[in-house]
N, C-alpha and C positions, 0 to 999 in steps of 0.2 A: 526683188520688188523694184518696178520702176520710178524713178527720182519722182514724178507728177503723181502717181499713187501716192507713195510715201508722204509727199507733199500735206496730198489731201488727209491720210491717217493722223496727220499728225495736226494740222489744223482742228481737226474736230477733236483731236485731246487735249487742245488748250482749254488749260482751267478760265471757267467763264467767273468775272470778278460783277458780283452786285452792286449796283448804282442807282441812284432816284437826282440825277443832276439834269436840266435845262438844257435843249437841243435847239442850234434853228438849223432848219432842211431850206436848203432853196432850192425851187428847181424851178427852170425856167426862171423868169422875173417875178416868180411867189417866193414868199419868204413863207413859213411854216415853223410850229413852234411843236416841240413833243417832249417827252421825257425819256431819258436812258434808264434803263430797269438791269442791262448788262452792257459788261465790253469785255472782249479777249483778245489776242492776239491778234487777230485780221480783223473781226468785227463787232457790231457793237446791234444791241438790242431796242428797242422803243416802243414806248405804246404813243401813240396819236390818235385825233380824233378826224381823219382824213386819210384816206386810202392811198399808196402809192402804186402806180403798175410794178410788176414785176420784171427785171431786168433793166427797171429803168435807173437813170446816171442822175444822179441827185451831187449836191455838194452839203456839207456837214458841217457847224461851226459848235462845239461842245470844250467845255473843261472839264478837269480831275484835279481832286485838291489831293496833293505830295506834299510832305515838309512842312507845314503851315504856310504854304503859299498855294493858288489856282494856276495850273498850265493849261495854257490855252490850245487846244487843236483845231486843226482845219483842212478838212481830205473830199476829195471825189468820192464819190462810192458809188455799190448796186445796188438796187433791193433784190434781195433775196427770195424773199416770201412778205406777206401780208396778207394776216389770219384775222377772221372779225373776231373780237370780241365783245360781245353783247353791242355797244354803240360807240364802239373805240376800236382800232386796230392792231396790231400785234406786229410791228416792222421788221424783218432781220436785214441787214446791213452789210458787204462784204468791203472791207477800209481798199480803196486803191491806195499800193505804194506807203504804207504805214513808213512814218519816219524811224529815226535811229531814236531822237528823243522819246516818243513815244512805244516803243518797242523794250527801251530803254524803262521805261515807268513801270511799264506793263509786268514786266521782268520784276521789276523787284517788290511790287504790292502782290504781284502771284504767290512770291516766295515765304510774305510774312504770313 
């Protein structure tokens, strides 16, 4: 199997971890406010009430509470897809360049 296949097989069997935490999207000079519903490994889930294009280059500022503290993150990303639902949307996210901390977090709330 080629590395970019495997790549891909193995991305979509990262366990997808449940969230209801506070997103702002900026894109362009909007700022945009939605909810995390998921995150894994590469990408992270949303519902909003605002439509993004698809393939479009957004920037992302979201926390996860670890430890009894919030780590803050802050990534480039795609839109993957945006699905209506009912009068909200359904955002998927693909993370550019996940860090080592957060890859790091990811890893070990998967695990528990």
């Amino acid at each position: 199997m080629s590395q970019s296949v495997q790549q891909a097989v193995e991305q979509r069997l990262a366990k997808r971890l449940p969230s209801s935490r506070p997103v702002t999207i900026i894109s362009g000079k909007q700022s945009l406010y939605a909810i995390m519903t998921d995150f894994s490994k590469h990408g992270i889930g949303l519902i909003a009430d605002v439509p993004l294009d698809v393939n479009q280059r957004i920037e992302i500022h979201f926390d996860i509470p670890a430890n009894k503290t919030l780590q803050c993150f802050q990534f480039k990303a795609e839109v993957k897809h945006c699905i209506e639902l009912h009068e909200q949307r359904h955002i998927g996210l693909k993370l550019d360049f996940p860090t080592q901390a957060y890859l790091s977090l990811y890893e070990s709330l998967a695990a528990a």
